[in-house]
SEFIZA-3560 file (N, C-alpha, C; in Angstrom, 3 decimals):
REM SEFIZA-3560
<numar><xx>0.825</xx><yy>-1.176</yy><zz>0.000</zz><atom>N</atom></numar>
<numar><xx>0.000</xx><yy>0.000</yy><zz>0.000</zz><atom>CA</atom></numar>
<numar><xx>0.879</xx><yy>1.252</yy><zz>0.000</zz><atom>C</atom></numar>
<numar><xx>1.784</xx><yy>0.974</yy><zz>0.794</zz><atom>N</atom></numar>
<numar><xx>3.072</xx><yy>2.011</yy><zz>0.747</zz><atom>CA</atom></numar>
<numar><xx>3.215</xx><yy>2.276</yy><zz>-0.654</zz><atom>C</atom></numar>
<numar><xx>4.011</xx><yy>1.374</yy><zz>-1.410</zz><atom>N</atom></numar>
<numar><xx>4.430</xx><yy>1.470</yy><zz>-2.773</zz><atom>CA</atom></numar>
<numar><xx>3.526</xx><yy>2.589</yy><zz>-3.712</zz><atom>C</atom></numar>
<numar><xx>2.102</xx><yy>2.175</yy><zz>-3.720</zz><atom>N</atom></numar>
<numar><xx>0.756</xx><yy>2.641</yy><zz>-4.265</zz><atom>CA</atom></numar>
<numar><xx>1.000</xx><yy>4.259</yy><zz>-4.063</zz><atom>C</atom></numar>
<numar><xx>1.217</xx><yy>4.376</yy><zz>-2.890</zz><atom>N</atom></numar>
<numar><xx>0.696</xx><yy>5.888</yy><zz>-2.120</zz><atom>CA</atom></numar>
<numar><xx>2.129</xx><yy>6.683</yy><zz>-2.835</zz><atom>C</atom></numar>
<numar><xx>3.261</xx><yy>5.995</yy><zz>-2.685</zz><atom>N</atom></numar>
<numar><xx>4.298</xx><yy>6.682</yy><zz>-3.052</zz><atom>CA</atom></numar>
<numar><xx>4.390</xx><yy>6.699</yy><zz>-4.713</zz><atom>C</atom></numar>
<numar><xx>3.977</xx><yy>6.203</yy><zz>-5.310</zz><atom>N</atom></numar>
<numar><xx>3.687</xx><yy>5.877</yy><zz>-6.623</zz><atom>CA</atom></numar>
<numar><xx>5.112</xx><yy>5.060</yy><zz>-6.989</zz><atom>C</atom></numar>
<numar><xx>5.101</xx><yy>4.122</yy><zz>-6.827</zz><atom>N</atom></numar>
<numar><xx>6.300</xx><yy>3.260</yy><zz>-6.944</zz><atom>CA</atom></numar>
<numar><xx>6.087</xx><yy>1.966</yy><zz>-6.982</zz><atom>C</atom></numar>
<numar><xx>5.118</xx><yy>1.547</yy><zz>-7.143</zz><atom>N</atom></numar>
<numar><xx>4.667</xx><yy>0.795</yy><zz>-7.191</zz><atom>CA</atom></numar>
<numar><xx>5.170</xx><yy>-0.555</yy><zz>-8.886</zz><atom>C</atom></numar>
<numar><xx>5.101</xx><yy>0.336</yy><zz>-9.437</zz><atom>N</atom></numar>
<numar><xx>5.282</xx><yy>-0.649</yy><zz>-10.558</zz><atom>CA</atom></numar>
<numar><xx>6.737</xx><yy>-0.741</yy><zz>-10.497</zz><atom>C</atom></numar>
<numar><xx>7.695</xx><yy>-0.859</yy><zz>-9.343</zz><atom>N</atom></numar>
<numar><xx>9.005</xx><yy>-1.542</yy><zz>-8.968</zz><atom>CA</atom></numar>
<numar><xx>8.620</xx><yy>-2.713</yy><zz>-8.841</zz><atom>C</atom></numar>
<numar><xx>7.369</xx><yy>-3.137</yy><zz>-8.126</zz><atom>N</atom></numar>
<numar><xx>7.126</xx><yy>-4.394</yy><zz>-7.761</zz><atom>CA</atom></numar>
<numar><xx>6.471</xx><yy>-5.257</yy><zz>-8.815</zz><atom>C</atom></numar>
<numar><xx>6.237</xx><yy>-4.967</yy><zz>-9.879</zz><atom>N</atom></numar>
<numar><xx>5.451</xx><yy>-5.409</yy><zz>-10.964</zz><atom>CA</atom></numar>
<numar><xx>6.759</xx><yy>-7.065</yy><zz>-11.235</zz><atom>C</atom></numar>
<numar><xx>6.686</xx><yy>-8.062</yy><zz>-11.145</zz><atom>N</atom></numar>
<numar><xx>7.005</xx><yy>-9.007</yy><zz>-12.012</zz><atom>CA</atom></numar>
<numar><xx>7.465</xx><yy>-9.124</yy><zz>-13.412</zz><atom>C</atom></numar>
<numar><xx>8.565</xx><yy>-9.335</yy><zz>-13.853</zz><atom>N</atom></numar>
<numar><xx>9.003</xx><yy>-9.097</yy><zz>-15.410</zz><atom>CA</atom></numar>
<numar><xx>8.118</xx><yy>-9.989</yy><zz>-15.951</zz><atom>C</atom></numar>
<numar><xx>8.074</xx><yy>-9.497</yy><zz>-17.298</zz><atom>N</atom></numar>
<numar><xx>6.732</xx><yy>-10.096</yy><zz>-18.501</zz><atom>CA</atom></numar>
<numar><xx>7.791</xx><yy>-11.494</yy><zz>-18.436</zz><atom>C</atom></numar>
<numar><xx>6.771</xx><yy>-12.781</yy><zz>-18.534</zz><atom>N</atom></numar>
<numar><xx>7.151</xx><yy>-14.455</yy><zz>-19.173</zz><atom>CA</atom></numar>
<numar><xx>8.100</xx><yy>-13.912</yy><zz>-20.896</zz><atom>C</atom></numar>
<numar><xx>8.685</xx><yy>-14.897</yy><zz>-20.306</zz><atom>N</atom></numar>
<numar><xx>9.173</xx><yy>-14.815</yy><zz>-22.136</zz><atom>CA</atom></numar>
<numar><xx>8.440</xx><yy>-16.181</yy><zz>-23.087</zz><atom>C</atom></numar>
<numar><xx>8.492</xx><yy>-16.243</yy><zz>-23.855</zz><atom>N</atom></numar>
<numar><xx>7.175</xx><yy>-16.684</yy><zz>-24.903</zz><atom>CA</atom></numar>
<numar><xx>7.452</xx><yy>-18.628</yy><zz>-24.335</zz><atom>C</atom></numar>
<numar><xx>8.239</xx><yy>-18.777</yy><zz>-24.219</zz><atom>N</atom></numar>
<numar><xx>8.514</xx><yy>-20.024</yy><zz>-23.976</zz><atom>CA</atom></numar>
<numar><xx>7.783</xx><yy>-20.046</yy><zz>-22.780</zz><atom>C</atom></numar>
<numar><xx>7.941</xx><yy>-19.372</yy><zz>-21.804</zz><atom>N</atom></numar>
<numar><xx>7.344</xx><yy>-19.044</yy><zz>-20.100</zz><atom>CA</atom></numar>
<numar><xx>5.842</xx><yy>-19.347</yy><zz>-20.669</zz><atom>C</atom></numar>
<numar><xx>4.895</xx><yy>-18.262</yy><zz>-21.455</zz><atom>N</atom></numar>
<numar><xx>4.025</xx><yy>-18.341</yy><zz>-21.559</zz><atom>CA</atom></numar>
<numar><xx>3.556</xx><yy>-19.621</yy><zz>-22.176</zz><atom>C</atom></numar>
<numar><xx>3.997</xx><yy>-20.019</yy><zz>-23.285</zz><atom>N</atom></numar>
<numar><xx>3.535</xx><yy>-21.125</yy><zz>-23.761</zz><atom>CA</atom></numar>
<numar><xx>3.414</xx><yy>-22.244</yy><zz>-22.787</zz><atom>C</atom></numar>
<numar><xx>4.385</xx><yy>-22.437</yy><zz>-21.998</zz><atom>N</atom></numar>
<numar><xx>4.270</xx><yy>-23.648</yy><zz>-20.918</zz><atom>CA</atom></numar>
<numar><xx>3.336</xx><yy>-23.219</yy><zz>-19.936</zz><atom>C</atom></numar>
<numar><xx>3.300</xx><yy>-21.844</yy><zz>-19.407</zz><atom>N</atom></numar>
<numar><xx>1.639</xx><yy>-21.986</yy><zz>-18.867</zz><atom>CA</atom></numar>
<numar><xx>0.323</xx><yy>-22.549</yy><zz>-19.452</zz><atom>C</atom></numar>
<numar><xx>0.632</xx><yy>-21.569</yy><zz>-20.914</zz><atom>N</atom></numar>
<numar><xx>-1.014</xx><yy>-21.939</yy><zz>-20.984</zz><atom>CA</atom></numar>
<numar><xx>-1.275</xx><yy>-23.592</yy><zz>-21.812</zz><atom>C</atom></numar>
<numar><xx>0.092</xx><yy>-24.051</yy><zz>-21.824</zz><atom>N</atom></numar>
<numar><xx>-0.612</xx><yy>-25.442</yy><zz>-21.679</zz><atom>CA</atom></numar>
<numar><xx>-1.054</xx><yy>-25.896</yy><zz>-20.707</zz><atom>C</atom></numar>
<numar><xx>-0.202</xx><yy>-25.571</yy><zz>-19.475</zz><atom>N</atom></numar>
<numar><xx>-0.633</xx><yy>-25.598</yy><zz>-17.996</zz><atom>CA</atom></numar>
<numar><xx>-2.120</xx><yy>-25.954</yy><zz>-17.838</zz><atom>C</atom></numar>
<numar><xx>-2.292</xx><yy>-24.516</yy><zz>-18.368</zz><atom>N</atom></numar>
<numar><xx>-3.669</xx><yy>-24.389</yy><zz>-18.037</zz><atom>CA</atom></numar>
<numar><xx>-4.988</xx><yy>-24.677</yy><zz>-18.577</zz><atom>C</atom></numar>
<numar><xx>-4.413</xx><yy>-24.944</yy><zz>-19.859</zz><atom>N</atom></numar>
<numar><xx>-5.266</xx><yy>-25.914</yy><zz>-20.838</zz><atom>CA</atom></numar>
<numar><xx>-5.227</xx><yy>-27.149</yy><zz>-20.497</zz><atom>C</atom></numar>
<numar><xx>-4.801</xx><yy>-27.967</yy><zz>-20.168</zz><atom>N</atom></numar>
<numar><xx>-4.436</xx><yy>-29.145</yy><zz>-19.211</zz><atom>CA</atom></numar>
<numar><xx>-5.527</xx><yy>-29.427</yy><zz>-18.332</zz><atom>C</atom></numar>
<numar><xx>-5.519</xx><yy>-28.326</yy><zz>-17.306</zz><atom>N</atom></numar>
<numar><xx>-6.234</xx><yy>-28.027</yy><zz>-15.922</zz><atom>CA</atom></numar>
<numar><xx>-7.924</xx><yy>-27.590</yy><zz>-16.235</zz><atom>C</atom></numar>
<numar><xx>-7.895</xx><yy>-27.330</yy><zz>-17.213</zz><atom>N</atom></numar>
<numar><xx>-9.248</xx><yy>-26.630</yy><zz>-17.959</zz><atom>CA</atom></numar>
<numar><xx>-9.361</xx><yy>-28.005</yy><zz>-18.270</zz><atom>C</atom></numar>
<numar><xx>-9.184</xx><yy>-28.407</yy><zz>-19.112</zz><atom>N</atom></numar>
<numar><xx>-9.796</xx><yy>-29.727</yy><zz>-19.940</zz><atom>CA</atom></numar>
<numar><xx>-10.011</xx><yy>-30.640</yy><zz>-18.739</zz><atom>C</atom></numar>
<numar><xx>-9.015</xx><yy>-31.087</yy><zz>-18.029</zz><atom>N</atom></numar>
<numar><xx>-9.662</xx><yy>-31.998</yy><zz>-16.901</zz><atom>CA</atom></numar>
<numar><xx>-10.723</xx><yy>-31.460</yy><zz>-15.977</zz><atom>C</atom></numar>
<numar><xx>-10.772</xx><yy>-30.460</yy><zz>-15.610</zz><atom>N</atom></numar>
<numar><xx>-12.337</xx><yy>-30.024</yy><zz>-14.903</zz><atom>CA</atom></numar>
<numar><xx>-13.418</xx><yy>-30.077</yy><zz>-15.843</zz><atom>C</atom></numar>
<numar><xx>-12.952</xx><yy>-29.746</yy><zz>-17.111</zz><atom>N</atom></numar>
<numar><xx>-14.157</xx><yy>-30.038</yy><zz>-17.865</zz><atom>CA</atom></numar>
<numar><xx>-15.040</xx><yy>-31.968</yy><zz>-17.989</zz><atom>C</atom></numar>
<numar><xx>-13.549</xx><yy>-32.007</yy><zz>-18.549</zz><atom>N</atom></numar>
<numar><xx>-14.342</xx><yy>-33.467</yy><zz>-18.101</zz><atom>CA</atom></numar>
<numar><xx>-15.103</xx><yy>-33.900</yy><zz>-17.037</zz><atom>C</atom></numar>
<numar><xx>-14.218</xx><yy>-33.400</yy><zz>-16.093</zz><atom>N</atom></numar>
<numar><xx>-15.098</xx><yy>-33.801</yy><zz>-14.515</zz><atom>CA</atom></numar>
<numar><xx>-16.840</xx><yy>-33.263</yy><zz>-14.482</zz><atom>C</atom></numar>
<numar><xx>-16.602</xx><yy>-32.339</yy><zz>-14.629</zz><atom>N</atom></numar>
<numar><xx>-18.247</xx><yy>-31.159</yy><zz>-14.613</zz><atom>CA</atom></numar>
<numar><xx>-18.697</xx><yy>-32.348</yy><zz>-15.581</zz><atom>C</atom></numar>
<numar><xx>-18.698</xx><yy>-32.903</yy><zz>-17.053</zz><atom>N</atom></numar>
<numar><xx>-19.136</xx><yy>-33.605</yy><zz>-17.961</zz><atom>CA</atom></numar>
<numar><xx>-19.610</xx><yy>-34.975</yy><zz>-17.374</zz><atom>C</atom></numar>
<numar><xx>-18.977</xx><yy>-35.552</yy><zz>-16.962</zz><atom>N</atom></numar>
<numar><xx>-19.130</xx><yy>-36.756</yy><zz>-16.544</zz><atom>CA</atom></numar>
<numar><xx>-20.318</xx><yy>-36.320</yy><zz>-15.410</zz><atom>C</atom></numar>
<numar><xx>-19.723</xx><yy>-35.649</yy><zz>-14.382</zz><atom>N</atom></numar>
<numar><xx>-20.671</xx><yy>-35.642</yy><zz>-13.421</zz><atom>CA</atom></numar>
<numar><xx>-22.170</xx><yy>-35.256</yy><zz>-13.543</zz><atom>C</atom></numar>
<numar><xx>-22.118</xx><yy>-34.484</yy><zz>-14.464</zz><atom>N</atom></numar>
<numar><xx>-23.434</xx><yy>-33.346</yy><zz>-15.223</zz><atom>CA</atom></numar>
<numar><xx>-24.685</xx><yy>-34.349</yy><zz>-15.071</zz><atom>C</atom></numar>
<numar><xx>-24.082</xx><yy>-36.011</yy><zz>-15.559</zz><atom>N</atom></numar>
<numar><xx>-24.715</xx><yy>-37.249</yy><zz>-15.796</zz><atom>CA</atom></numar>
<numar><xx>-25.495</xx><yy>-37.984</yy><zz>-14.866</zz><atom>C</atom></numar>
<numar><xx>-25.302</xx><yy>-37.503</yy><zz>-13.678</zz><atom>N</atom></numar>
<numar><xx>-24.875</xx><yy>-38.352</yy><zz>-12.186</zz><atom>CA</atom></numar>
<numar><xx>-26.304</xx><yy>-38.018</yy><zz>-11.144</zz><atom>C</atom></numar>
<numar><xx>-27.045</xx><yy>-38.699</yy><zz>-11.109</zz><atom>N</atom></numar>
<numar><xx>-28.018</xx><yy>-38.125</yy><zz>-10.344</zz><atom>CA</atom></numar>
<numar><xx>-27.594</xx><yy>-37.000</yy><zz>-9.012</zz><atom>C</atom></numar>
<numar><xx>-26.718</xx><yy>-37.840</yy><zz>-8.193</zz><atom>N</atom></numar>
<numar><xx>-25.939</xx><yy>-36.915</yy><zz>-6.634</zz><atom>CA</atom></numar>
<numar><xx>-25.171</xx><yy>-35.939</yy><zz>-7.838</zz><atom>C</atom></numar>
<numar><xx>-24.335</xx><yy>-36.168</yy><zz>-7.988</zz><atom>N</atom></numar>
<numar><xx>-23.739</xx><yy>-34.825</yy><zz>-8.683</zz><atom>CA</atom></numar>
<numar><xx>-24.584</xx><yy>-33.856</yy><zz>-8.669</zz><atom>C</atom></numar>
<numar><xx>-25.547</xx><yy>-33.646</yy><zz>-9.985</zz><atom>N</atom></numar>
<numar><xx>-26.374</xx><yy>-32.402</yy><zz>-10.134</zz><atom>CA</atom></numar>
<numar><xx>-27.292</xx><yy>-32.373</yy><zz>-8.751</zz><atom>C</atom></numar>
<numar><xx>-27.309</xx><yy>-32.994</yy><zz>-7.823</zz><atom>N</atom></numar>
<numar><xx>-27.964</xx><yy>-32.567</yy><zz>-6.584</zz><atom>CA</atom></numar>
<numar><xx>-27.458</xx><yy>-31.739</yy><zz>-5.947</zz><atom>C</atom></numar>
<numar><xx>-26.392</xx><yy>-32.152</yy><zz>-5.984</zz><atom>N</atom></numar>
<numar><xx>-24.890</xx><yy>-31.450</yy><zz>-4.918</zz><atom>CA</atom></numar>
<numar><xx>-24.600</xx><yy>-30.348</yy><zz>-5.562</zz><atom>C</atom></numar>
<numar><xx>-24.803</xx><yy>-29.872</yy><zz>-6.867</zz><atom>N</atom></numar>
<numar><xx>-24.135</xx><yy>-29.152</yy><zz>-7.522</zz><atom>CA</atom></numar>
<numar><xx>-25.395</xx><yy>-27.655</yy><zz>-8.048</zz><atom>C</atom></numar>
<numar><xx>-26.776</xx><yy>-28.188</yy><zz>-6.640</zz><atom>N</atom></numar>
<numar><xx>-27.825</xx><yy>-26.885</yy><zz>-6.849</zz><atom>CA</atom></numar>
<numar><xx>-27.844</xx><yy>-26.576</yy><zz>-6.047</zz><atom>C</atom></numar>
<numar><xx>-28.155</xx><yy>-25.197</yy><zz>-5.831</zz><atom>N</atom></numar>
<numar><xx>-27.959</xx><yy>-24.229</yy><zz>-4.705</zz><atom>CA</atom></numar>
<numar><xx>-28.303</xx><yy>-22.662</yy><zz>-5.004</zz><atom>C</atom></numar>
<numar><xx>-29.067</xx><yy>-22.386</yy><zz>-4.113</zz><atom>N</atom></numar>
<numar><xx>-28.764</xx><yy>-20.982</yy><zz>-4.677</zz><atom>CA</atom></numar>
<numar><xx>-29.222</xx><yy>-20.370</yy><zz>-5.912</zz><atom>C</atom></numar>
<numar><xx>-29.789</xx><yy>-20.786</yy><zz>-6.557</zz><atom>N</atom></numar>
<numar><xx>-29.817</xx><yy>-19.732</yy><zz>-8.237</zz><atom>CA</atom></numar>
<numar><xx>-29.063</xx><yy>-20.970</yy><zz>-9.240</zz><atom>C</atom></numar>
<numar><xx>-27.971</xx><yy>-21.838</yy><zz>-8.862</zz><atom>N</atom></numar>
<numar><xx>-26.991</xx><yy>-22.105</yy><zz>-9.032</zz><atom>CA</atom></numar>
<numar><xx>-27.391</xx><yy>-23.755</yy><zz>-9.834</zz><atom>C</atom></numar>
<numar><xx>-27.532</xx><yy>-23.979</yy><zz>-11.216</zz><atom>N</atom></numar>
<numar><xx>-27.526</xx><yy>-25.331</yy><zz>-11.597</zz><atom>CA</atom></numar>
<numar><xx>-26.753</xx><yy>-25.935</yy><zz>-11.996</zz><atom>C</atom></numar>
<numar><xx>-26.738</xx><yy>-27.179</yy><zz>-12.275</zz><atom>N</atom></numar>
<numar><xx>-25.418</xx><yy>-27.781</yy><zz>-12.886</zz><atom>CA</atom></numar>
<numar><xx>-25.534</xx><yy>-27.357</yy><zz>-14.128</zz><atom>C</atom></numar>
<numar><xx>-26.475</xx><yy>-26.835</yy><zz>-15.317</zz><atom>N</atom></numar>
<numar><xx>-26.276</xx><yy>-26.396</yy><zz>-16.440</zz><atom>CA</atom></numar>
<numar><xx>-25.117</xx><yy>-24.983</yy><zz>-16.412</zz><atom>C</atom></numar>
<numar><xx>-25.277</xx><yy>-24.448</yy><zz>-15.269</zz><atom>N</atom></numar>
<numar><xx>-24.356</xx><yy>-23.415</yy><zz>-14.688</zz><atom>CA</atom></numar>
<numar><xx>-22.886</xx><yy>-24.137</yy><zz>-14.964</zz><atom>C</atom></numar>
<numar><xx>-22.994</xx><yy>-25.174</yy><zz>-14.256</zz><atom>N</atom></numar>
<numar><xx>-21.300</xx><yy>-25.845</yy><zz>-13.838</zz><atom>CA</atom></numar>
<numar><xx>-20.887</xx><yy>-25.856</yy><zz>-15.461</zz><atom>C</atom></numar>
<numar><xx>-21.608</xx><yy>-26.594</yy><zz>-15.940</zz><atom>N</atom></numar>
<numar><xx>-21.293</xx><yy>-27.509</yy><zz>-17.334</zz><atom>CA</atom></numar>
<numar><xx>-20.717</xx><yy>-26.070</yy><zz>-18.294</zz><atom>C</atom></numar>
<numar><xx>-21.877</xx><yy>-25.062</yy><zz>-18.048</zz><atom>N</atom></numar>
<numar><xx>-21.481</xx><yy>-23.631</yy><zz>-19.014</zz><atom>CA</atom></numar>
<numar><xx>-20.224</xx><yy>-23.289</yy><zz>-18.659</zz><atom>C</atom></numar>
<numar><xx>-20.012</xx><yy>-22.742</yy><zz>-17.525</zz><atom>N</atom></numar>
<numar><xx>-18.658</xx><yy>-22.267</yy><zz>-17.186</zz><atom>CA</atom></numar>
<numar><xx>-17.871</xx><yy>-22.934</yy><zz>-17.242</zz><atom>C</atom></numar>
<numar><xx>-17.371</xx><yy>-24.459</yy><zz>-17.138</zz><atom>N</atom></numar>
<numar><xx>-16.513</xx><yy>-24.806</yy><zz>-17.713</zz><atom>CA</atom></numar>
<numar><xx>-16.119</xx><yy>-25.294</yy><zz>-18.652</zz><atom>C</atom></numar>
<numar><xx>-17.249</xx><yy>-25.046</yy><zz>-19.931</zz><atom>N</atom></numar>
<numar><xx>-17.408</xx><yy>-25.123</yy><zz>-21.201</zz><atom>CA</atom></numar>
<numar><xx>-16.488</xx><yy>-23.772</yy><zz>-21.725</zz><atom>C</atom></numar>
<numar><xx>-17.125</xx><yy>-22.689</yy><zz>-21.140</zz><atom>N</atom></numar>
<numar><xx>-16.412</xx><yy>-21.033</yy><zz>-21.170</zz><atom>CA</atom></numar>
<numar><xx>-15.375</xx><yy>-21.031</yy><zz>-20.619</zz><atom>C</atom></numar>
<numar><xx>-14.691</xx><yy>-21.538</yy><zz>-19.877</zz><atom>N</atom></numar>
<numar><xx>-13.335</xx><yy>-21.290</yy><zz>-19.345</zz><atom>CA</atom></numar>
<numar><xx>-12.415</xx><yy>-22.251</yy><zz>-20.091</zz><atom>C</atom></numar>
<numar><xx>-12.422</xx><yy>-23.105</yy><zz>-20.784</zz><atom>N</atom></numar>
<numar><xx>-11.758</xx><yy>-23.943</yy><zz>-21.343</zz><atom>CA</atom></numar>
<numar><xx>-12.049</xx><yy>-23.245</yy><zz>-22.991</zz><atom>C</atom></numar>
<numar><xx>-12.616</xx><yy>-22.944</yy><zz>-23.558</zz><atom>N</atom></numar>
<numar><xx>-12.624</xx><yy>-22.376</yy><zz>-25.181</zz><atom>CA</atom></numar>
<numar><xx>-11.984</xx><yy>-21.370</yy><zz>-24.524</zz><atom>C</atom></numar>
<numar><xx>-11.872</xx><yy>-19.916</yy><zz>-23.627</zz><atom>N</atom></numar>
<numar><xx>-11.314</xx><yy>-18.926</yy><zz>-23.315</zz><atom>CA</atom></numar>
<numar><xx>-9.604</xx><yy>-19.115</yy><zz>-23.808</zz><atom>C</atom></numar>
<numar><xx>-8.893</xx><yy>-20.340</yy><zz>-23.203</zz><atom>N</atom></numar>
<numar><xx>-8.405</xx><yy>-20.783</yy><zz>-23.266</zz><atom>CA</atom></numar>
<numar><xx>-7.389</xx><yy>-21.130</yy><zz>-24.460</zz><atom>C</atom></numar>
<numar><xx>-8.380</xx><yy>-21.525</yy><zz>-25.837</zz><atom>N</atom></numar>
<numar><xx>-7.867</xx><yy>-21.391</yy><zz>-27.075</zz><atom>CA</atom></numar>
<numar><xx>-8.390</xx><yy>-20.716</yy><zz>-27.765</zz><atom>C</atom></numar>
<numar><xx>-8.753</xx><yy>-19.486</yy><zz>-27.371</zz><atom>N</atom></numar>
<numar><xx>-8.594</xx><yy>-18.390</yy><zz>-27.897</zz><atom>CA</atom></numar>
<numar><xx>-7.169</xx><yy>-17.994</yy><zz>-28.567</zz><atom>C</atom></numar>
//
């Protein structure tokens, strides 16, 4: 907060990935995306699953969307 107030802040900023850096994330994370997707998929199927997975406003057509959307985000 110091940094902020003093405006100095972007000392602390992290140097940019270099392309190799990035690429091995976002396989990372394409990786990590695709296996939750599956999971949400499979489970979507599951009587307890979509039980467990309502709440709130909240359906499993919810689950299944968002990690339908977070995984295409992805290969963008």
């Amino acid at each position: 907060m110091d940094a902020l107030a003093e405006g100095t802040a972007e000392d602390l900023r992290e140097p940019a990935p270099t392309a190799e850096q990035a690429r091995e994330q976002l396989a990372a994370e394409q990786a990590v995306s695709l296996a939750h997707l599956r999971r949400v998929e499979a489970g979507y199927w599951e009587r307890d699953w979509r039980f467990a997975h309502r709440d709130n406003g909240v359906y499993p057509e919810n689950h299944l969307w968002e990690a339908v959307s977070g995984y295409l985000d992805l290969l963008k």
